[in-house]
C-alpha positions as CSV (number, residue, x, y, z in Angstrom):
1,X,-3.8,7.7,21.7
2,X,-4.4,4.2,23.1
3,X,-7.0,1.6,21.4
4,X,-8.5,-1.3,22.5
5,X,-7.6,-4.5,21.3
6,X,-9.9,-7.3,20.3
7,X,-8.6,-9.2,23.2
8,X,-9.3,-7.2,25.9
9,X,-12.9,-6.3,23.8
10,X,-13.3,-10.2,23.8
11,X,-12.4,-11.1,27.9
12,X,-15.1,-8.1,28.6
13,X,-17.5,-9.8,27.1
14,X,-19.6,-12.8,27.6
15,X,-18.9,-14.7,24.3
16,X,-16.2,-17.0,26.4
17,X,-18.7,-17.4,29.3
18,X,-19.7,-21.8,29.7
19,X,-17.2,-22.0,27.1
20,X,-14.0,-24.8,26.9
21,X,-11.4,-23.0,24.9
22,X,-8.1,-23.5,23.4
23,X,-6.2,-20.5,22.5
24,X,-4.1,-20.0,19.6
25,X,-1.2,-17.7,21.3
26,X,2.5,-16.9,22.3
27,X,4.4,-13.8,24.1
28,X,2.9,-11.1,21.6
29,X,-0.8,-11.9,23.1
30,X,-0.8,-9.3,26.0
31,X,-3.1,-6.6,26.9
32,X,-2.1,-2.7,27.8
33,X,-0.9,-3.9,31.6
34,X,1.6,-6.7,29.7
35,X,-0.6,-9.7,31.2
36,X,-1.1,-12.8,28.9
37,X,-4.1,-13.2,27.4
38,X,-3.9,-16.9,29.3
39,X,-3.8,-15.5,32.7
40,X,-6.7,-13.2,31.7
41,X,-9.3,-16.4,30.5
42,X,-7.6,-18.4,33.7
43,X,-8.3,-15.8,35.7
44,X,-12.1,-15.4,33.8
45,X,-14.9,-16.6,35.9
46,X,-17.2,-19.2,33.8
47,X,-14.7,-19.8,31.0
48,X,-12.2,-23.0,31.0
49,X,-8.7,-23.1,29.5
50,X,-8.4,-26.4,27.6
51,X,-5.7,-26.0,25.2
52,X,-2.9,-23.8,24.0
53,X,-1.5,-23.8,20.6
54,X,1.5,-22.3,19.5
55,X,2.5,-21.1,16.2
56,X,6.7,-20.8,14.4
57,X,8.8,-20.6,17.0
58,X,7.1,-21.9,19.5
59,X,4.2,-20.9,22.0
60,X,6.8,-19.5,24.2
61,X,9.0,-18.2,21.2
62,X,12.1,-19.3,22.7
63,X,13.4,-21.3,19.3
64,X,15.5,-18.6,17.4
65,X,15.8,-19.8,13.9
66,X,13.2,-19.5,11.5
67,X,12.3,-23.6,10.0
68,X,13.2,-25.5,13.2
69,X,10.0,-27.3,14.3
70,X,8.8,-27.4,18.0
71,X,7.8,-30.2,19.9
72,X,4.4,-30.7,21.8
73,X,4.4,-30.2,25.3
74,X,2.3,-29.2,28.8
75,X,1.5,-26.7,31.1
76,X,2.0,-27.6,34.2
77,X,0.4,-25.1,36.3
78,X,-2.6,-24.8,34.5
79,X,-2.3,-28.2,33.4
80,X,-3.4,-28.1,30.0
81,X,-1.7,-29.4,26.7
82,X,0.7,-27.4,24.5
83,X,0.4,-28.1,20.6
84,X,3.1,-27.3,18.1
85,X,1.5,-25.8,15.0
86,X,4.8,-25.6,13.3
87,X,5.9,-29.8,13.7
88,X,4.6,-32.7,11.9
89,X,1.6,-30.6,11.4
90,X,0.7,-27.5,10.8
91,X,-3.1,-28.1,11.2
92,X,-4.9,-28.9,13.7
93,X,-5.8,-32.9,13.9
94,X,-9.1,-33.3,15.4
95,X,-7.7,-35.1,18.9
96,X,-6.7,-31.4,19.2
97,X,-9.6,-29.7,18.8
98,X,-11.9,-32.8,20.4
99,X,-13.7,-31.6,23.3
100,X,-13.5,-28.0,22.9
101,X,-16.0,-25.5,22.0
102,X,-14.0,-22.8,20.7
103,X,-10.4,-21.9,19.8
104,X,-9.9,-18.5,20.3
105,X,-6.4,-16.9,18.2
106,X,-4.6,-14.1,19.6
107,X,-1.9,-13.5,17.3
108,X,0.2,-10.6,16.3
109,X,0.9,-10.0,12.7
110,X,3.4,-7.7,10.8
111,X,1.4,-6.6,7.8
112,X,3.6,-9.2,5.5
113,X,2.2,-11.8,3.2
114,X,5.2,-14.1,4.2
115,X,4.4,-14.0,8.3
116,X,3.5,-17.6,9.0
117,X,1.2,-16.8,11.6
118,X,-1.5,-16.1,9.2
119,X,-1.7,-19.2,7.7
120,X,-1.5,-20.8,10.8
121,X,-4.8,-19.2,11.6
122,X,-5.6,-20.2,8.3
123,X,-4.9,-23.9,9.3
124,X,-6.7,-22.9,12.7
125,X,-10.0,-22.0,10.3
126,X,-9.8,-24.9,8.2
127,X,-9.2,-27.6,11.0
128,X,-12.3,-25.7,12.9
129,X,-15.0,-25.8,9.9
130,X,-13.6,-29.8,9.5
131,X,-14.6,-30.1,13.0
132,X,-17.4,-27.9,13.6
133,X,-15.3,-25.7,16.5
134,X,-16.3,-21.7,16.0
135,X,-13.2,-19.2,16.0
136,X,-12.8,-16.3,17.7
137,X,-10.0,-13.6,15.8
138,X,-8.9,-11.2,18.4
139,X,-7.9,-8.2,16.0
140,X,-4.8,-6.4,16.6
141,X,-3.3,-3.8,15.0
142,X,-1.3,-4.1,11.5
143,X,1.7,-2.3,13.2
144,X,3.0,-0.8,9.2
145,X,-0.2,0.3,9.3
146,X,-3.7,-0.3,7.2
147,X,-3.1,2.0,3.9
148,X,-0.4,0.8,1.8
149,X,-0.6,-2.2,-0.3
150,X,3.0,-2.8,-2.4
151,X,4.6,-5.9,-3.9
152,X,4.0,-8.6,-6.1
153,X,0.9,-10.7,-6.0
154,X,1.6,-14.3,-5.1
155,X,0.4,-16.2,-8.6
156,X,-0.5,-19.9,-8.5
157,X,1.9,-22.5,-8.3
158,X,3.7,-20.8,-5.8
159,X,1.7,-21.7,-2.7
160,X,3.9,-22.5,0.5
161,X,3.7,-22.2,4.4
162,X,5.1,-18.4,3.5
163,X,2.3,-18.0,1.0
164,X,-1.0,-20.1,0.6
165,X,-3.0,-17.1,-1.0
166,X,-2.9,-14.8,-3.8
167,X,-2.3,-11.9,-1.9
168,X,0.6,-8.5,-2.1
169,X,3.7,-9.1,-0.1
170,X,2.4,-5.7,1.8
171,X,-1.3,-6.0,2.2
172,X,-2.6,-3.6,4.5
173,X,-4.7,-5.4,6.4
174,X,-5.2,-6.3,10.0
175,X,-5.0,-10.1,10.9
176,X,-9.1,-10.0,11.4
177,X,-9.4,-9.0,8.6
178,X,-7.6,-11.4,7.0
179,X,-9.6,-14.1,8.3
180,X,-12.5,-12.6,7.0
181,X,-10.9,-12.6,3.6
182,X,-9.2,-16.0,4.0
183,X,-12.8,-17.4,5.4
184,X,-14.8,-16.0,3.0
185,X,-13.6,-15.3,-0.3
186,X,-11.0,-18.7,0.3
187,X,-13.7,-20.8,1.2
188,X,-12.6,-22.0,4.3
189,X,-16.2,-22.1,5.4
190,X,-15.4,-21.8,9.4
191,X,-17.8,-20.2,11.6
192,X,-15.9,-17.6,12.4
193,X,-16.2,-14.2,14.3
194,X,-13.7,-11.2,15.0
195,X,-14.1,-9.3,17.6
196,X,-12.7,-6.0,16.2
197,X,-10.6,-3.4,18.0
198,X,-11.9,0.3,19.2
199,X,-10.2,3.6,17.9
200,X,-8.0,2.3,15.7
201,X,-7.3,4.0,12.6
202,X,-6.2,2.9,8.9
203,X,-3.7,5.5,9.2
204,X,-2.0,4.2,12.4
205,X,1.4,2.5,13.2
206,X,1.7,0.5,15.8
207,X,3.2,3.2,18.0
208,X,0.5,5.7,16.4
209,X,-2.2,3.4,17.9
210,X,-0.1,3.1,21.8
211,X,-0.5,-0.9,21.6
212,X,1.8,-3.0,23.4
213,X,5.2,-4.2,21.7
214,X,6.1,-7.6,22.7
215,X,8.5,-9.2,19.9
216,X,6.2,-11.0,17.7
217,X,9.0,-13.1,17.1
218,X,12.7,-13.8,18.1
219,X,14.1,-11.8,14.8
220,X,11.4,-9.1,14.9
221,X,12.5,-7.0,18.0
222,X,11.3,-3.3,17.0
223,X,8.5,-1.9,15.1
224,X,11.6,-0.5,12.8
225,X,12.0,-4.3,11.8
226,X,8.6,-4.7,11.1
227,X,8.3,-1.4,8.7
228,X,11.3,-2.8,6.3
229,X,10.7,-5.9,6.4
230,X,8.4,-6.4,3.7
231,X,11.2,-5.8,1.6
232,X,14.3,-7.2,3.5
233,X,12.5,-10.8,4.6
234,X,13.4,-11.5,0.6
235,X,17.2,-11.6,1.5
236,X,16.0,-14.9,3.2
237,X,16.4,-16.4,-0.1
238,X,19.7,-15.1,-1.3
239,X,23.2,-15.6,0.3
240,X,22.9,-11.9,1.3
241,X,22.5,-11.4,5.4
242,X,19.5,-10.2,6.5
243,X,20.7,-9.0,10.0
244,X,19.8,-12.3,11.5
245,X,22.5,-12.2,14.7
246,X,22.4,-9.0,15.0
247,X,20.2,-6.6,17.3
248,X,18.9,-5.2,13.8
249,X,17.8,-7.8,11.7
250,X,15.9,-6.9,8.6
251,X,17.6,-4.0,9.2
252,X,21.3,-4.2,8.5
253,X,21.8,-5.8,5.2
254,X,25.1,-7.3,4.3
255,X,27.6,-10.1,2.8
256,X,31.4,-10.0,3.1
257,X,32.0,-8.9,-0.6
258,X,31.0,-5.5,-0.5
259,X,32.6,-2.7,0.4
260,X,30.0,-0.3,2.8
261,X,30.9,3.4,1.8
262,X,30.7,2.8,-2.3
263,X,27.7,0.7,-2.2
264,X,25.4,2.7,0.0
265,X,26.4,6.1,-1.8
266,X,25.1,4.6,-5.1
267,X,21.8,3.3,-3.6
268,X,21.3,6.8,-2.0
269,X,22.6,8.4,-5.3
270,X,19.0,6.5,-6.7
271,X,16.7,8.7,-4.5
272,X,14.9,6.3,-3.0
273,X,11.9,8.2,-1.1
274,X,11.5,8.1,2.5
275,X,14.9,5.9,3.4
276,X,18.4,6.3,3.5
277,X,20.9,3.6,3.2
278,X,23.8,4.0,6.2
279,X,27.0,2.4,4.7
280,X,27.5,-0.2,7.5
281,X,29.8,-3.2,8.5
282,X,28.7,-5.6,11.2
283,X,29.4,-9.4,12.0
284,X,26.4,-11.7,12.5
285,X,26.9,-13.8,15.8
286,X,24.6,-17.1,14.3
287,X,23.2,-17.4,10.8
288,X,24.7,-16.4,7.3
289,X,28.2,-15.0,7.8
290,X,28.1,-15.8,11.0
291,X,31.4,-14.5,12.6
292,X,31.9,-13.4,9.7
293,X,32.8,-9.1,8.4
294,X,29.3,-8.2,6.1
295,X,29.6,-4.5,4.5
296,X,26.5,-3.0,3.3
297,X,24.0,-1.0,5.3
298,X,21.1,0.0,7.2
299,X,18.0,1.4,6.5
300,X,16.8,4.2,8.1
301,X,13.1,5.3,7.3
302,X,13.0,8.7,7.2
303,X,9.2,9.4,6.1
304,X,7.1,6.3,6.8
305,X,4.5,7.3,4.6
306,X,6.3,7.5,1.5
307,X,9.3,4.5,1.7
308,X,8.1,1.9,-0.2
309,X,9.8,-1.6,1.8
310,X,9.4,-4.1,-1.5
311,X,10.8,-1.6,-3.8
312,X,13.9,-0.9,-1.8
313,X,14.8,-4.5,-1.5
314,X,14.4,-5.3,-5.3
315,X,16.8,-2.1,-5.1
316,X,19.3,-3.7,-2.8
317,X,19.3,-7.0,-4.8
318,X,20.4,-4.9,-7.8
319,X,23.1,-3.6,-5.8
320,X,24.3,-7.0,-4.3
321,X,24.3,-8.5,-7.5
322,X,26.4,-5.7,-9.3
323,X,28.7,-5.5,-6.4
324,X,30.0,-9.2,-6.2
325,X,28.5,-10.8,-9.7
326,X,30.4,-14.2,-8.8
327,X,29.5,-13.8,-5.4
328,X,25.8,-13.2,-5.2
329,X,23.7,-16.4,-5.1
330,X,20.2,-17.1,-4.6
331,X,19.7,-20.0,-2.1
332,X,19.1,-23.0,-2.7
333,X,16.0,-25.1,-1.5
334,X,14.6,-26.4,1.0
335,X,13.0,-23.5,2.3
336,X,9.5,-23.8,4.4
337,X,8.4,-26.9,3.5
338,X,9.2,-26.5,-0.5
339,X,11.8,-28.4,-1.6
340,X,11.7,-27.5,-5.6
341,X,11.4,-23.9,-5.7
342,X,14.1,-21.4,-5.5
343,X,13.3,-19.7,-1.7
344,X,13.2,-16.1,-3.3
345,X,10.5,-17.1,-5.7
346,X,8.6,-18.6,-3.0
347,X,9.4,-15.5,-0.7
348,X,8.6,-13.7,-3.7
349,X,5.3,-15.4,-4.3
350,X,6.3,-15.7,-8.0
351,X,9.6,-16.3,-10.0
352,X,8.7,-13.0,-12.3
353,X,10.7,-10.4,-9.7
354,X,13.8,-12.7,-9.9
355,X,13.6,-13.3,-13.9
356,X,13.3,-9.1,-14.0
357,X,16.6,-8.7,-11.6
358,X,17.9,-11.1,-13.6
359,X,17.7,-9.3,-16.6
360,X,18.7,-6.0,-15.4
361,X,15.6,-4.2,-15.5
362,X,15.9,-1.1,-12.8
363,X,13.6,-1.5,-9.3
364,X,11.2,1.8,-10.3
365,X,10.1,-0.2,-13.2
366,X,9.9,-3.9,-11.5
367,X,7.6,-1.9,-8.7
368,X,5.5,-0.1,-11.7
369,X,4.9,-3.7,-12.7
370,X,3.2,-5.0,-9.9
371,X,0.5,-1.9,-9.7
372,X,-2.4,-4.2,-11.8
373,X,-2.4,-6.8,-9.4
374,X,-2.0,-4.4,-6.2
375,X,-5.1,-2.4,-7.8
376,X,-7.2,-5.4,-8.0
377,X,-6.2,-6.9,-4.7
378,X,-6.9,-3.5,-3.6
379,X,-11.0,-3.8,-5.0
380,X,-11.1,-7.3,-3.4
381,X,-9.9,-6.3,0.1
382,X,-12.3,-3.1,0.2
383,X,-15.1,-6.3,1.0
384,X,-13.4,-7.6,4.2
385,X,-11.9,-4.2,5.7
386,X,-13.4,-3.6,9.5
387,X,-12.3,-0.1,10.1
């Protein structure tokens, strides 16, 4: 089955029509046929390009590491200007935004609280409503799909550029309807309008719904990234490798004390539903451990519906932990933008989940603790869902 995405909904339209427009965008933004929502509105009788802005990693994504800023720049053959959203600014300043009617975004989300884009569009809203510049949300599909909501809550005092609302680390929701959320019940008071997506389906994954997969990122290559990383992206704040320089980040999980066969048979010993844990060794090429042996493992998600992404990696940090006690360390700050705050408690959104590793309480009961919160975000989302 094949949907239609809010872009290609939005360049059918008239909406754009007399229109100067800056578009919020990078390599992700294509249609069914793989063209750039760019060359579409170039291309768009009545509608002028003004202004592209890209989010982390760049509009092009061509800067690998996560928290290296990108510069401003041009385009030269359409000859507009290319803002950084991830530099000395993350909001749009109003010489951005001056002489533009609206700033169209066209971004594609992973279904994780932590995925900067989303508060880049939250910048994007707040910058617009300062202004008095409408936005236009193309929706795309949440590729883990629109269902499950797992993790804990982000609580207050733990706000960052991988946070700024109290939301679940999985949160089920598409990126237009995020912004209605973020709009509404935030207060960020834009004028603001999605234009929604046909025949897609709460139950659907991305490959469920036949959208386009363009790497919404340089370290999220496969939609099998995106469905463990809510759980795995929290090994950015330990000195456990995420995958990063690998072809499976998020996916192979390693650090150079552990010893692959033992410590995957114990985590699949625990019964985990819907994954298994493949003892592996690999040696990252750039990042943590780089060129260095990692033992550990992948994870294989056997039922989608049923693996539960923030449980297994509170599972895995138990394991890393009792495998190399001396070894294990959570990182050090800065992380982000927050220089205080250990980078798993902002990843985290709280410093609870580490305080409970910490004191040996077992994953299943960790995840049983976060169901309060998930059932009230759950009541508060039911207000902003489109489909």
């Amino acid at each position: 089955m094949s949907i239609s995405l809010g872009s290609e909904r939005l360049l059918s339209s008239s909406l754009l029509r007399g229109q100067r427009v800056g578009i919020v965008c990078n390599p992700a933004s294509v249609d069914h046929q793989f063209v750039h929502i760019i060359d579409r509105l170039t291309a768009l009788e009545g509608a002028r390009l003004a202004a592209i802005f890209g989010p982390q990693h760049g509009f092009r994504s061509d800067v690998q590491e996560n928290m290296i800023e990108t510069g401003h720049s041009s385009d030269n053959d359409r000859r507009v200007p290319i803002y950084s959203l991830y530099s000395e600014t993350r909001i749009p300043t109003p010489d951005m935004l001056r002489g533009l009617d609206v700033l169209v975004i066209d971004l594609q989300d992973v279904g994780t609280r932590i995925y900067t884009y989303i508060y880049t569009m939250a910048y994007c809203l707040t910058a617009a409503a300062r202004d008095g510049v409408k936005v236009i949300v193309c929706d795309r599909p949440n590729p883990i799909g629109g269902n499950a909501v797992e993790g804990p809550m982000l609580v207050d005092g733990f706000e960052s550029f991988v946070g700024l609302y109290p939301i679940p680390m999985r949160h089920g929701m598409t990126i237009g309807e995020l912004a209605r959320l973020f709009n509404e019940h935030f207060g960020l008071g834009a004028q603001l309008e999605v234009v929604t997506m046909e025949g897609w389906r709460r139950s659907m994954y991305h490959d469920d719904a036949g959208a386009p997969w363009v790497m919404p990122s340089p370290n999220m290559p496969t939609l099998d990234s995106a469905i463990v990383y809510p759980g795995t992206v929290l090994f950015e704040g330990t000195n456990v490798s995420e995958g990063r320089g690998t072809t499976r980040p998020f996916e192979l999980i390693g650090a150079p004390w552990v010893s692959a066969e033992p410590f995957a048979a114990a985590l699949n010993r625990r019964q985990l539903p819907g994954v298994t844990f493949r003892p592996a060794v690999f040696e990252p090429t750039f990042h943590k451990h780089a060129k260095t042996t990692c033992g550990g493992c992948q994870l294989h998600v056997t039922d989608r519906q049923r693996f539960h992404p923030v449980l297994a990696a509170v599972l895995l940090t138990e394991a890393f932990r009792e495998a190399g006690p001396e070894a294990f360390l959570w990182r050090d700050p800065p992380y982000e933008y927050e220089h205080e705050k250990l980078p798993f408690d902002i990843l985290a959104g709280t410093a609870e989940t580490r305080e409970q590793i910490e004191a040996g309480i077992k994953a299943e009961e960790i995840a049983r603790s976060w169901q309060p919160s998930v059932a009230e975000f759950e009541r508060l989302r039911s207000r902003f869902l489109l489909y």
